[in-house]
N, C-alpha and C positions, 0 to 999 in steps of 0.2 A: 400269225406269221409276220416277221417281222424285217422289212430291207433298210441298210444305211443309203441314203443317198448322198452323204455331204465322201463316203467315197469316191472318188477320180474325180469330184471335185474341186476347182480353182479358186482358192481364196485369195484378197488382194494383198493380204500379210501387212495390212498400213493398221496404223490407227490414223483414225476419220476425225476431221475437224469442219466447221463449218466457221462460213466468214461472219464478222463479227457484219458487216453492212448488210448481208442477206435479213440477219434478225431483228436489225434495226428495219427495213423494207419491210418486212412479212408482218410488225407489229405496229406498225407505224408511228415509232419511237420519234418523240422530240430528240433534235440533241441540245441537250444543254454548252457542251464542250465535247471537241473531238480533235483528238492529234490530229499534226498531218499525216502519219504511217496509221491510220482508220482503216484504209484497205490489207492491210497487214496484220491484222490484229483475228485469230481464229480462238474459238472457244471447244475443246474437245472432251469436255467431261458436260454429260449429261446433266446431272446434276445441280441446284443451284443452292444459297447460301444468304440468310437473313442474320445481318452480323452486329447482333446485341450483346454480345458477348468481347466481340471485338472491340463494339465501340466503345464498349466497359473497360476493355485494357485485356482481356485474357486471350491471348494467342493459340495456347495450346490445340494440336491437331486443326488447328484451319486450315483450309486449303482454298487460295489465291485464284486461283485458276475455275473457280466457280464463278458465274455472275452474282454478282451482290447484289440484293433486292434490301431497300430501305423503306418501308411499310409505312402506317398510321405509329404502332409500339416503337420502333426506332426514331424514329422524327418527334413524338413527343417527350423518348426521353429526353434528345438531344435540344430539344426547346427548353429546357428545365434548365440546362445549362448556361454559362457564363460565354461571353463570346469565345476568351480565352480556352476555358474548358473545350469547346469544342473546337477551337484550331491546335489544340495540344492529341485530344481524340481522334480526329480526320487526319491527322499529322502522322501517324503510331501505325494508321487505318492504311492510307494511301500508300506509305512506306514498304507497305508487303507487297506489292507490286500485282495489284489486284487484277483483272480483266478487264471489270468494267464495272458499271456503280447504276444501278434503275432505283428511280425515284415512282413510286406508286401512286396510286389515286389523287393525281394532279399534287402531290403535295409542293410548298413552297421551297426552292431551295439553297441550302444556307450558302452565305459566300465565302465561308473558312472550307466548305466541301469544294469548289469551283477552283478557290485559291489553290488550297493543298494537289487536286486534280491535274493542275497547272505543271506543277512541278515535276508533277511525277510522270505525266504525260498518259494520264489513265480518262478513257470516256465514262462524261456524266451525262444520262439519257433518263428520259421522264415518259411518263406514261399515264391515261386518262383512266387504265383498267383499275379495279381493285385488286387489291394486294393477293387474297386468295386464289381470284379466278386468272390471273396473270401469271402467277407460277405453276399454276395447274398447266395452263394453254404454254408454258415455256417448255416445260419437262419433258410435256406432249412432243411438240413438234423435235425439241431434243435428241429425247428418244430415236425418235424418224428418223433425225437426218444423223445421227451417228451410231446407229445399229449396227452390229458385226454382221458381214455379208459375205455371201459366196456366189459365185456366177454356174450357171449349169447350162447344159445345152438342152433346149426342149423348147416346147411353145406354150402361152399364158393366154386364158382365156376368159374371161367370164358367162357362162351360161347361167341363164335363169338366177343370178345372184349367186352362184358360185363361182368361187376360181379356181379351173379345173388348169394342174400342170399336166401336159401331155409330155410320154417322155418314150423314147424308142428311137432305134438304129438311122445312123443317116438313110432317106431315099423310102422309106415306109408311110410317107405321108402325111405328117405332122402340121404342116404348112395347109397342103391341099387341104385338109380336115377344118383347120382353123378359118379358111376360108369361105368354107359352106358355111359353118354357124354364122360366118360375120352376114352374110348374106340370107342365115334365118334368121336375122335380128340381133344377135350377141355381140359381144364387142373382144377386140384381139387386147392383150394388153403390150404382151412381147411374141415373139417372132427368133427363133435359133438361137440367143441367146436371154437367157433369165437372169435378173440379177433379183438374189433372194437376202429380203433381211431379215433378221429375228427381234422384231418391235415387242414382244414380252416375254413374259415365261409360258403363254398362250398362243401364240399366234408369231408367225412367218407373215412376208409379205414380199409379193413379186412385182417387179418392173423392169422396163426395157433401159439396155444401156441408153443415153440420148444420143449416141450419135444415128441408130438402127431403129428408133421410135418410131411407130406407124407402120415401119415398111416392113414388107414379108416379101421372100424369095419363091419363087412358084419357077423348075425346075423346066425348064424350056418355054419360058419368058421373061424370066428373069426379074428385076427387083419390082415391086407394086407398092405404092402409097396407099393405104387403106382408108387414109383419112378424107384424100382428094377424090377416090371413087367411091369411096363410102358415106364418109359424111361426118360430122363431127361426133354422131353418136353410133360412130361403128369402133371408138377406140376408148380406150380407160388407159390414164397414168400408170394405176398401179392396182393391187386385189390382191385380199387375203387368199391365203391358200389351203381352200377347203378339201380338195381330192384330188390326189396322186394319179394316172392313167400310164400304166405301163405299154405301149404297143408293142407286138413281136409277132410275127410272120406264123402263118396256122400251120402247128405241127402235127401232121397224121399220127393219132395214136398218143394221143399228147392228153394230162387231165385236165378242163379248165372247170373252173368252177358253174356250177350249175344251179346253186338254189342259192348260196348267198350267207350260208351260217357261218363260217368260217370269217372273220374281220382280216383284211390285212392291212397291215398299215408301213408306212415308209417314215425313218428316221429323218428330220430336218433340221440340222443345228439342234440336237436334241429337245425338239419338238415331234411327237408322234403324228401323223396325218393321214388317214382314211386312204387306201390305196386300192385300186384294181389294176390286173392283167389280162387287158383286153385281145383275143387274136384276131387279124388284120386278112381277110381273106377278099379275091375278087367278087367284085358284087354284092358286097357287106356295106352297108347305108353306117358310115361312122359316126359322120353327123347324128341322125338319131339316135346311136348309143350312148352317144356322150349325152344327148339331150335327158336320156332316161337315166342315164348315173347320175347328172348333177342333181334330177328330181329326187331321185330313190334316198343320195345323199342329203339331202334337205329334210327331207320326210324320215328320216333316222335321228337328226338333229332334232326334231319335234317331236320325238317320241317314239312313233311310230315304226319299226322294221315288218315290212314282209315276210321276210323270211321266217322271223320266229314266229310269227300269227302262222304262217304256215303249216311249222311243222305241230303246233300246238294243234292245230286242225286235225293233222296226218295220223298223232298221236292219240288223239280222243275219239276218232274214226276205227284205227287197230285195236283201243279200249273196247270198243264198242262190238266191233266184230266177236274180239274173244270171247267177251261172254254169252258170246250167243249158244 
């Protein structure tokens, strides 16, 4: 069985860009040169761009709008050349009105690049990483920060190293629930609203908008900082999203499942993810249910399901009988 979740959900309908200073901070980029409009300058394509080709002369299908990484193979073609050569090359380079220009593994950098840079009003930023593992760590974070999102209304948790989304009717208890686990040890990540991204073709990932981070609403007391009464390891930024949890009020006469064979799973940004339909009755320890789903779902990940050991039991048991 199969539910869409990204229905009656709220997408922000933008495309995402991140500031060009945030990545220079988070990497701790030299800057060689940097406009004054630095703060102005955003990068929204994931992607980035090692331009040998460019600096050869051939434009075709480039795309400007990538960060240009200039490696160890880029910088010693450009050493081979003539001063000129390369202020006629950086000149061709620059003119596309690139984003921005990363110098790799400390390399030296030439002053027809700085020159030309000048002109155009394009940042030239240096770096101590190597070439490989710096675009890996770029892409990465990339990724992160401009993943297509949608916000839903539910509460983010982590138990026992899962992130379990809880989702169900306002006033059913969502809050309260996340509560207790924060208080058996687990950490809240969001609180009534989720802002969900989709970081691969694998994996969703949940967090709190910032302005509601930490705090949770508890329904005649109103708003609580979980951090300030909790502690700094009762909250997480953010958490993949390992298990769906449906809540809906216990319907007399109602099926719920009972042994477990049957997988459900909830649609996310067309990511499929392990789902349950938990019912919500008084005197029902939630906390411990959730504590035994995010087990059980862990314990499926390594292998192992209960339920089919189970009925493989159940089965070689009714074997067994018959031929007697």
């Amino acid at each position: 069985m199969e539910k869409d979740l990204n229905m009656g959900m709220e997408a922000d309908g933008q495309k995402h860009s991140v500031n060009l200073r945030s990545i220079i901070k988070e990497f701790s980029l030299e800057e060689i040169y940097v406009p004054e409009n630095i703060e102005d300058i955003k990068v929204s394509i994931n992607e980035v761009n090692r331009p040998g080709l460019q600096l050869a002369g051939f434009f075709d299908h480039f795309e400007p709008s990538r960060i240009q990484i200039i490696g160890k193979a880029e910088y010693h073609y450009l050493l081979d050349m003539t001063s000129e050569q390369r202020m006629q090359s950086f000149s061709k380079f620059f003119d596309h009105n690139v984003v921005c220009v990363v110098f790799s593994s400390s390399l030296e950098i030439f002053d027809e690049a700085i020159e030309c840079a000048k002109k155009t009003g394009t940042p030239v930023l240096r770096t101590a990483i190597g070439t490989s593992h710096f675009v890996a760590a770029l892409i990465a974070s990339l990724n992160l920060s401009l993943a297509p999102r949608i916000t839903r209304h539910g509460v983010l948790v982590e138990v026992y190293g899962e992130g379990i989304l809880i989702l169900g009717d306002s006033g059913i208890g969502k809050s309260e629930i996340a509560i207790e686990l924060v208080k058996r040890g687990h950490r809240l990540v969001a609180d009534d609203a989720v802002e969900i991204k989709r970081v691969s073709d694998k994996t969703v990932v949940g967090q709190a908008p910032e302005l509601i981070r930490h705090y949770i609403e508890l329904r005649g007391i109103g708003i609580v900082d979980v951090r300030r009464l909790f502690g700094m390891g009762s909250i997480k930024m953010s958490e993949k999203i390992d298990l769906v949890v449906n809540l809906e009020p216990w319907q007399q006469g109602k099926f719920y499942e009972r042994v477990g064979l049957e997988t459900e799973y909830t649609d996310i940004m067309g990511i499929k993810v392990p789902a349950l339909t938990i019912p919500v009755n008084p005197g029902r320890n939630m906390a411990v249910v959730l504590e035994i789903a995010a087990m059980n779902n862990r314990q499926k990940k390594m292998g192992y399901d209960t339920a089919v050991e189970f009925n493989k039991r159940l089965m070689a048991q009714m074997q067994v009988e018959a031929e007697r």
